[in-house]
C-alpha positions in Angstrom: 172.0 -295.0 11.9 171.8 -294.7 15.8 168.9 -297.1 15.7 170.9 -299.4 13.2 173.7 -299.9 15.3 171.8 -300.9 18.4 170.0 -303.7 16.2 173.2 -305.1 14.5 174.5 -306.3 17.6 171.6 -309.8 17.5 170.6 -308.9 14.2 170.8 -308.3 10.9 169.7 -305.0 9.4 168.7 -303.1 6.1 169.4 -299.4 6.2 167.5 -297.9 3.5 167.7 -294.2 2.8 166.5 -291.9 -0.1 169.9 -290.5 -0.3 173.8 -291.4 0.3 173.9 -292.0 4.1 176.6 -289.1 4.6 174.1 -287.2 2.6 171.3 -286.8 4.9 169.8 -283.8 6.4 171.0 -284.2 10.0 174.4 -282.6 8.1 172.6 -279.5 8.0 172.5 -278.9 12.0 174.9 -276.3 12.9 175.0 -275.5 15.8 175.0 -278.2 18.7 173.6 -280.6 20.5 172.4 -280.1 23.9 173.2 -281.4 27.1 173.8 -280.3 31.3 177.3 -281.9 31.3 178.8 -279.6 34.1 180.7 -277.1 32.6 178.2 -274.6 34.1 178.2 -275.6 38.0 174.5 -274.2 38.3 173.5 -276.4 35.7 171.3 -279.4 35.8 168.8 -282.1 34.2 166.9 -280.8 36.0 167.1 -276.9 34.7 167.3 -278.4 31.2 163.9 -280.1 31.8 162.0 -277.0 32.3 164.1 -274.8 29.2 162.7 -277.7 27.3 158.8 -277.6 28.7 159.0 -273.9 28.9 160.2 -273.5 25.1 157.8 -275.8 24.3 154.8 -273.7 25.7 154.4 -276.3 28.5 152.4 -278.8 25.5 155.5 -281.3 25.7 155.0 -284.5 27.2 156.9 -284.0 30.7 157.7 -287.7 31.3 159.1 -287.9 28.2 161.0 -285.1 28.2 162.5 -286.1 31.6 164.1 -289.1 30.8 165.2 -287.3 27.5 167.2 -285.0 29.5 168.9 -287.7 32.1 169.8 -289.7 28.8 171.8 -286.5 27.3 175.5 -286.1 28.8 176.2 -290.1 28.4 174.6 -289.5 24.7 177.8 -287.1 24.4 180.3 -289.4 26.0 179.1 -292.0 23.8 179.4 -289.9 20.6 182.6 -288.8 21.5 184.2 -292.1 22.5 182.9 -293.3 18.6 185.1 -290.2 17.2 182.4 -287.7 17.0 185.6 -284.2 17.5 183.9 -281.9 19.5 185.2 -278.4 20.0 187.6 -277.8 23.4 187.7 -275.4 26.3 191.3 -274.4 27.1 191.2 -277.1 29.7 190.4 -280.0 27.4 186.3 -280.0 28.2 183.5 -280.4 25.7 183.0 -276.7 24.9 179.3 -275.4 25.7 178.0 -272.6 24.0 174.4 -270.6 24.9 171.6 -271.0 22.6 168.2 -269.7 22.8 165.8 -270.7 25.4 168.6 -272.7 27.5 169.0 -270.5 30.7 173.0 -272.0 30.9 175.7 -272.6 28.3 174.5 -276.5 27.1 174.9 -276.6 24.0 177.5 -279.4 22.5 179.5 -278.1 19.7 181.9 -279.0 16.8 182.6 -275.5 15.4 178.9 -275.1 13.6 179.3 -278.2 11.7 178.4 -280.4 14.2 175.4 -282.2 12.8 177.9 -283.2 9.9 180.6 -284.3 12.6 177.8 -286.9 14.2 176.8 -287.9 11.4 179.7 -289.0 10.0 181.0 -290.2 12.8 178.0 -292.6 13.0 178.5 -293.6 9.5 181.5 -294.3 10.1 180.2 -296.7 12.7 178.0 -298.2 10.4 180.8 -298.8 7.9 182.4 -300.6 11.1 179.1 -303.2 11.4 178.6 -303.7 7.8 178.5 -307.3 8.4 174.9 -306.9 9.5 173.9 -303.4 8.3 173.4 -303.6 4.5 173.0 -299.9 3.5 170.3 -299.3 0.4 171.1 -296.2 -0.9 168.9 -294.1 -3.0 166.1 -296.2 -2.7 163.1 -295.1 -2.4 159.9 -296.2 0.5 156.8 -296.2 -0.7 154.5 -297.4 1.7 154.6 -299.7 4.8 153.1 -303.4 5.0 150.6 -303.6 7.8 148.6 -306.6 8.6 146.1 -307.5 11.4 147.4 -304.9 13.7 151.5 -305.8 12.8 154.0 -304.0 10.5 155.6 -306.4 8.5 158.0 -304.2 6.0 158.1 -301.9 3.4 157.4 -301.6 -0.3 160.8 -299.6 -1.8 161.9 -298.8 -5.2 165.3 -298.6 -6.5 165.9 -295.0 -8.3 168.7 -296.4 -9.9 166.7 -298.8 -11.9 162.8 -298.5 -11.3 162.2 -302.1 -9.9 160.0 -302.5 -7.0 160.8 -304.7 -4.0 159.1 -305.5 -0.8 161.6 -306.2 2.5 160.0 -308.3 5.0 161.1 -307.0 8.7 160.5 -307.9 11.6 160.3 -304.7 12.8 160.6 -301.7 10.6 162.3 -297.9 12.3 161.4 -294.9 10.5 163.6 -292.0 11.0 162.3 -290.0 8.0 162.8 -286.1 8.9 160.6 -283.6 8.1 158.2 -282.1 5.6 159.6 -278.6 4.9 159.8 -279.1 1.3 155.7 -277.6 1.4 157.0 -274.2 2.2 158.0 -271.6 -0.5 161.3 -270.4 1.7 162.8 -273.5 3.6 166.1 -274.4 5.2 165.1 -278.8 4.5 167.2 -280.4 2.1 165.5 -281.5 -1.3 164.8 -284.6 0.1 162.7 -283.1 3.0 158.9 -284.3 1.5 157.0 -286.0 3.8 157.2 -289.4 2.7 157.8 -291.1 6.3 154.8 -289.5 7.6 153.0 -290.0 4.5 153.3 -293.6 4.8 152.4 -293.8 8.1 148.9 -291.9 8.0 147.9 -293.6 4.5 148.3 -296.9 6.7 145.8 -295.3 9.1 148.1 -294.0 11.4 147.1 -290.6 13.0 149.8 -287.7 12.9 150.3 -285.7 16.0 150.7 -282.0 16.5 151.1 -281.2 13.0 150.2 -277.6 13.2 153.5 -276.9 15.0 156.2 -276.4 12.1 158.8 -274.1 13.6 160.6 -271.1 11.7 164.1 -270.6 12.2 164.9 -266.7 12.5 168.3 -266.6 10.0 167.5 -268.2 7.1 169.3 -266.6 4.2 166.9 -263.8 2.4 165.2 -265.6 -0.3 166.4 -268.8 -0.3 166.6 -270.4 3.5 170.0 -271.4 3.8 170.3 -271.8 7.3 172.3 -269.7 9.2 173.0 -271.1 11.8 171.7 -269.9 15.8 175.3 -270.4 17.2 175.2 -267.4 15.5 173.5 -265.9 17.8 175.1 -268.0 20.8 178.2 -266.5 19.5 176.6 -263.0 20.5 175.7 -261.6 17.1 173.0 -258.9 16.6 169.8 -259.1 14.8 169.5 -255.3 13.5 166.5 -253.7 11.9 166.2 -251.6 9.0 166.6 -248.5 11.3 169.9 -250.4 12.9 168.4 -251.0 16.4 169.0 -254.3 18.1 164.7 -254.6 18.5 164.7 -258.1 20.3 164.8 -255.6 23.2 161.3 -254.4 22.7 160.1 -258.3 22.5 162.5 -260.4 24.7 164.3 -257.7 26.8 165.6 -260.3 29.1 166.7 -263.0 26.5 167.5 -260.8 23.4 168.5 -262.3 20.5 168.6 -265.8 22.8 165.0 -266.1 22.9 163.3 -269.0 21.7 163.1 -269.3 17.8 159.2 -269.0 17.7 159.8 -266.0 19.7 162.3 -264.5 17.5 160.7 -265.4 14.2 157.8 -263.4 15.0 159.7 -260.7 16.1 161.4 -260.2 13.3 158.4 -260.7 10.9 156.6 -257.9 13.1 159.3 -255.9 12.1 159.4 -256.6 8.2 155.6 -256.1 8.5 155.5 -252.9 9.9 158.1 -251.1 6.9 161.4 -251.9 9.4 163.3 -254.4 7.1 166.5 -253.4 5.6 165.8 -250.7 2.9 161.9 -251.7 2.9 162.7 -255.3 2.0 161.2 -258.2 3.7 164.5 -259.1 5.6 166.8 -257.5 8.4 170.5 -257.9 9.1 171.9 -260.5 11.2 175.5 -258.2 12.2 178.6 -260.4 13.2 181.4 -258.0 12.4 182.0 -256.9 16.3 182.9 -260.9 17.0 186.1 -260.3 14.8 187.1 -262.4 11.9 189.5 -264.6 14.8 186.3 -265.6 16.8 184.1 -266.1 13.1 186.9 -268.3 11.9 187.4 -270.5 14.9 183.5 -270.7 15.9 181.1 -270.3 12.6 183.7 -270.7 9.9 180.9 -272.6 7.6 178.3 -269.7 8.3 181.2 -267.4 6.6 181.6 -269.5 3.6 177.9 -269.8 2.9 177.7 -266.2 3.0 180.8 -265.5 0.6 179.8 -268.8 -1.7 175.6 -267.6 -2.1 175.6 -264.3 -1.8 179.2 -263.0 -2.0 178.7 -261.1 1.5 181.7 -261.7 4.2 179.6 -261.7 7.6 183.4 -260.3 8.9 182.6 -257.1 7.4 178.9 -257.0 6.5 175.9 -258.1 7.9 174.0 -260.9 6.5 170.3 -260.4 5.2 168.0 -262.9 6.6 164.1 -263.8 7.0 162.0 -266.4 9.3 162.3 -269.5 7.5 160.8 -272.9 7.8 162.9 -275.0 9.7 161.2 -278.1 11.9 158.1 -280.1 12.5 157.5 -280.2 16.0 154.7 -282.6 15.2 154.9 -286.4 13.7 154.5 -290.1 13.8 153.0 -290.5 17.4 155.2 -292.5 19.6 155.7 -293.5 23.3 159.3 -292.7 24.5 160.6 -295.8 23.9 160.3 -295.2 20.3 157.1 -297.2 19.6 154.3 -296.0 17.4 151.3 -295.5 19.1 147.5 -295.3 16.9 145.7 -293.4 19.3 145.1 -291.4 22.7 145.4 -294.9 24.7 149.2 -295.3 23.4 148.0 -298.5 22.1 151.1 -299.8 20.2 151.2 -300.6 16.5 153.2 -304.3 16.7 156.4 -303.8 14.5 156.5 -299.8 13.7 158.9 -297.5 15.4 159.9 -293.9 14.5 162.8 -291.6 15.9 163.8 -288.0 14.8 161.9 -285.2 13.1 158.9 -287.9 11.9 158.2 -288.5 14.9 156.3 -286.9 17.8 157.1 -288.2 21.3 156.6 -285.3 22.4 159.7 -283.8 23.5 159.7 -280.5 21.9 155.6 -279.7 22.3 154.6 -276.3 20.6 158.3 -275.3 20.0 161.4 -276.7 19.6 164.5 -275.1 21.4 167.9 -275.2 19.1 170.4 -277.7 20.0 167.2 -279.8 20.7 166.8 -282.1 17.9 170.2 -283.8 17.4 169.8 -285.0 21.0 166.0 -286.0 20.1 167.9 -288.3 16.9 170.5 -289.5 18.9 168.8 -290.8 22.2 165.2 -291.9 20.5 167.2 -293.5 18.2 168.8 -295.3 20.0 165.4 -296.4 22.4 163.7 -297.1 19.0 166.3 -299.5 17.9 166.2 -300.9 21.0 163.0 -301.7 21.5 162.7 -302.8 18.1 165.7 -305.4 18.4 163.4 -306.5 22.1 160.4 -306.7 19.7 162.3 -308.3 16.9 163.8 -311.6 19.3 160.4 -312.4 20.4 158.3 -312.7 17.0 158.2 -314.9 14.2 159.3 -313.8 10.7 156.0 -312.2 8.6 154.3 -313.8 5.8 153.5 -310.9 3.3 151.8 -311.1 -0.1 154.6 -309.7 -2.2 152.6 -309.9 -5.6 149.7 -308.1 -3.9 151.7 -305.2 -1.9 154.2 -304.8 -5.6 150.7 -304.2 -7.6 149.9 -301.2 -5.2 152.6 -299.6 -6.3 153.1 -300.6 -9.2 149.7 -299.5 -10.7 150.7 -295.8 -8.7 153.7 -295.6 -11.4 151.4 -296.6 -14.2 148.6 -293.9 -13.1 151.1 -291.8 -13.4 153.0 -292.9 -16.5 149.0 -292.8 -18.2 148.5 -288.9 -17.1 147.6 -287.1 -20.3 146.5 -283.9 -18.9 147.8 -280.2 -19.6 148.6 -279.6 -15.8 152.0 -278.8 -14.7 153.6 -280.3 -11.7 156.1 -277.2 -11.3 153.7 -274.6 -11.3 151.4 -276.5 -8.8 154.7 -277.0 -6.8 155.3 -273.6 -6.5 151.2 -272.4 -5.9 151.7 -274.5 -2.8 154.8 -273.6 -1.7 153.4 -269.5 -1.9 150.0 -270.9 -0.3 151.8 -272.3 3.0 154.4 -269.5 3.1 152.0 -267.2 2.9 148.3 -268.2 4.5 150.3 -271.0 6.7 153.2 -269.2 8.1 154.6 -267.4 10.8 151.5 -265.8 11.4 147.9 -266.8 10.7 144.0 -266.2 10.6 141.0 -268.3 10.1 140.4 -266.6 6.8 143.7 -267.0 5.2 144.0 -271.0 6.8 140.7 -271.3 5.3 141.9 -269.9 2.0 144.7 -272.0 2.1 142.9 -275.5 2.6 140.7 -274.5 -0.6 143.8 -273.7 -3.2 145.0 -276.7 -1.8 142.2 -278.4 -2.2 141.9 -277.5 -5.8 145.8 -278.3 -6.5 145.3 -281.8 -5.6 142.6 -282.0 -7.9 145.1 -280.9 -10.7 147.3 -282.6 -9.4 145.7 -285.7 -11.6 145.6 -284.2 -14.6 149.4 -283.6 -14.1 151.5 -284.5 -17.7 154.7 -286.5 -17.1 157.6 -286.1 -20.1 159.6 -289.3 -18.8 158.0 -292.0 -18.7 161.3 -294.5 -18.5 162.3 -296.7 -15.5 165.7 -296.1 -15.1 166.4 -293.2 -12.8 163.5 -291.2 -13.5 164.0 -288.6 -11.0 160.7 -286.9 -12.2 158.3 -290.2 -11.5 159.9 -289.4 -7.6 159.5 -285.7 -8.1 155.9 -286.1 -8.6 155.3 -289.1 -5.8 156.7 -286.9 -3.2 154.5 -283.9 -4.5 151.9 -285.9 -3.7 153.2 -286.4 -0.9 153.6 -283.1 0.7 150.1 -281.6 -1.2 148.6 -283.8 1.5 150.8 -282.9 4.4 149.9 -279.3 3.4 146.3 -280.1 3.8 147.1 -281.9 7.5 148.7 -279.1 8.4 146.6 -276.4 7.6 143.6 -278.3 8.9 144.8 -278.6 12.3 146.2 -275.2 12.2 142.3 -273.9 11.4 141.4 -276.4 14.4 143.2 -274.7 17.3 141.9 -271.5 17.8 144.9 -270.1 20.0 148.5 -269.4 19.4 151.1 -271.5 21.4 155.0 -271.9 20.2 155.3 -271.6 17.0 151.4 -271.7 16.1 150.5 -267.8 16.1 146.7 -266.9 15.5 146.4 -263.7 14.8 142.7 -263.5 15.7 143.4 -265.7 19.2 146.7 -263.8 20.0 146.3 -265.5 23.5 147.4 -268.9 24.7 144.0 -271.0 25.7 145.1 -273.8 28.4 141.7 -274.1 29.1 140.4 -275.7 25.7 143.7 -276.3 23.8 146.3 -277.8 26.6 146.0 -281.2 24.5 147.7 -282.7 21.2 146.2 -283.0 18.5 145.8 -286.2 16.3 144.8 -286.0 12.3 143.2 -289.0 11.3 142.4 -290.4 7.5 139.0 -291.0 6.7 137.3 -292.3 3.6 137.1 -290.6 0.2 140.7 -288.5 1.4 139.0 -286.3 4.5 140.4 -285.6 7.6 139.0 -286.2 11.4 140.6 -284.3 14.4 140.7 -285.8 17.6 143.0 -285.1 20.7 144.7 -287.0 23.5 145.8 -285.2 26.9 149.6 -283.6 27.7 151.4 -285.5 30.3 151.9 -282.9 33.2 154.4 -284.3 36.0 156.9 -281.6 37.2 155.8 -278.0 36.1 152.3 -276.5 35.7 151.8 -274.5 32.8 152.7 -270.6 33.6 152.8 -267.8 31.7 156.2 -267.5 29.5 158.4 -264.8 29.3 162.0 -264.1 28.4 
């Protein structure tokens, strides 16, 4: 949307979005979004600059991040000045709140709804153009259109009714989240299945980094929910089975304000070694001693999910939780103005660009810090719309065969449709959601990564001989079901495979077996490539260092 409304102003656009706009997964982000406004005299660009490098395990791309940070109180000021209600100091100020990894209070808040207050104040924008932003909703993108070197559109489907179209663009902006969906225990919306990036590397696009999914420490127990980290800005106590506050033995300076990759694998060390609450794999995230005053005026939605899932009020209990996966660190690979780049040159792909969790810029390198990533959607969204719209005013419309590109996918639906086989698509969802959890997770080996590129392996295999029950047009949710299955079985494999690749653990990549960062063999990125008959090539492209050497991190 961000993008969308720097574009409208010259030109017409097409917003086209799986679900309804209001419905997207940036409604999900709780806590805030970062920037060095002030409020905190010490605090800087520049000190929000190294929090992000630092939390990122000093693989982000520094340039990058630099200009990401300068770009972040005006991103603010312009949110707020659209409507975007951001919670007060007594003063009048933007309130700031701590979060993990930022050494000062930066983090931008509307209670802990505030990725639903952007977002609807950015709809709300969008409602404003609607002149030039036609909004598809529920529609679904099936692959791009790329010819001789130049992205020319999109090949969608409408759920509604089945019938596939082709848009012709001049320049096309993806901005299509992540791929949590793969993992067994998740806190990504249903929609969250890899179909941006998908697109991308089936068009021959490499994907960067995409060993680096982070896991959020409070998920709810068992089914992800996030909780959100404000939580934890708020000052609430993660408690082991035994009661003890333990972030003291891993982060004694940070605490429970460590970095998420940090704290993930702290409490996972702790469920692993017989500590979880009553020998279950979770622990207690305690937020009685804030007071129900405090809860009700600074997490009042973390409340009501507890009450509304698992009838627990966090004012007098604690709330079970368990490291959950939360975000792709790694993507799309783009240059920071938002342009996708094919390889370690940053050559440019004419006519693609990609903003958000899809993409890799990289801001966020081997970690992401909270608060992090509605600033990474609002100011690369607004650089990729506007170097699309500088793109866009300087090249002729696209010829595309739309016969040819509607037969692609077309004959996907009817290879589908013609399945007869005795596989079912549920139960190979759910054997790759355990594999990932479990072989791919918070922690891992070369045995069980190996293990876990085999099953998955095998599950794309019977993934064929799937058996499809509807086989009608109109708003066959299943046909879409099974697409983004697909969909994610590959992103499992990408994932896995470049997880295997780097033998050393950085952010939120932990080997077990190379429990030691290696910035001597593994200070790069890492690109996945495509090649023929469905295989997979590795290659790498080097970290832009400008500011800060790599050093060892502590908290």
């Amino acid at each position: 949307m961000r993008a969308a409304l720097e574009v409208c102003k010259d030109l017409d656009v097409a917003l086209l979005t799986k679900v309804y706009p209001s419905r997207s997964h940036s409604g999900a982000a709780q806590g805030g979004i970062a920037a060095s406004l002030g409020n905190s005299e010490d605090d800087s660009w520049e000190e929000h600059m190294f929090d992000t490098i630092k939390g990122g395990d000093y693989l982000s791309d520094q340039d990058a991040v630099e200009e990401y940070v300068k770009a972040a109180p005006n991103v603010i000021y312009e949110l707020e000045h659209m409507g975007c209600i951001f919670s007060r100091t007594p003063d009048g100020k933007i309130a700031q709140r701590s979060f993990g990894g930022h050494s000062r209070p930066r983090a931008c808040f509307s209670a802990d709804r505030t990725g639903h207050a952007i977002l609807h104040a950015l709809h709300e924008q969008v409602m404003k153009h609607s002149r030039s932003i036609k909004v598809y909703s529920e529609w679904f993108m099936h692959s791009l259109v790329i010819e001789d070197q130049q992205c020319r559109g999109v090949v969608v489907s409408d759920v509604r009714t089945g019938a596939v179209e082709v848009i012709q663009a001049k320049a096309v902006v993806f901005a299509t989240g992540g791929y949590g969906r793969a993992f067994q225990i998740t806190t990504n919306a249903f929609a969250s299945t890899a179909d941006g990036v998908l697109a991308a590397f089936n068009s021959g696009i490499p994907l960067e980094d995409a060993e680096f999914v982070q896991f959020h420490p409070s998920g709810l127990y068992r089914q992800g929910i996030l909780f959100s980290e404000a939580a934890r800005g708020e000052g609430g106590y993660l408690l082991n089975g035994l009661g003890e506050r333990f972030m003291e033995k891993y982060a004694p300076e940070r605490m429970e304000l460590a970095p998420r990759d940090i704290v993930a694998r702290a409490e996972q060390s702790e469920i692993d070694a017989g500590r979880g609450v009553n020998g279950e794999d979770f622990i207690h995230l305690d937020l009685r001693h804030l007071g129900e005053a405090r809860i009700m005026e600074r997490l009042p939605q973390i409340r009501q999910l507890g009450i509304d899932f698992i009838s627990v009020d966090c004012a007098k209990d604690p709330l079970p939780i368990q490291p959950t996966a939360h975000y792709s660190m790694g993507g799309i690979p783009t240059d920071k103005f938002g342009a996708v780049v094919v390889d370690a040159k940053g050559t440019r792909l004419n006519g693609f660009f990609a903003a958000g969790e899809c993409a890799c810029v990289s801001v966020h390198g081997a970690n992401r810090l909270g608060t992090n990533s509605l600033l990474d959607a609002v100011v690369f969204g607004q650089r990729a719309g506007r170097s699309a719209l500088e793109y866009a005013k300087n090249v002729a419309s696209p010829s595309v065969n739309e016969s040819r590109e509607k037969t692609r996918v077309l004959s996907v639906f009817e290879d589908i449709f013609q399945r007869e086989g005795s596989e079912s698509y549920n139960d190979i969802r759910n054997e790759m959601k355990n594999i990932m959890t479990h072989n791919c997770g918070v922690f891992r080996d070369a045995e069980h990564l190996t293990q876990c590129i085999e099953k998955i392996q095998s599950l794309q295999v019977r993934y064929k001989k799937g058996k499809v029950t509807d086989k009608g047009r109109l708003f066959n949710t299943e046909l879409y079901e099974i697409i983004e299955l697909g969909n994610m079985l590959k992103m499992a494999e990408i994932i896995s495979f470049a997880a295997l690749a780097r033998k050393e653990s950085r952010g939120g990549h932990f080997r077990s077996d190379f429990p030691k960062r290696n910035d001597v063999d593994f200070l790069h990125h890492s690109l996945v490539y495509p090649t023929e008959g469905d295989g997979l090539e590795l290659k790498t492209k080097p970290v832009v260092i400008t500011r800060h050497q790599p050093a060892e991190r502590t908290y």
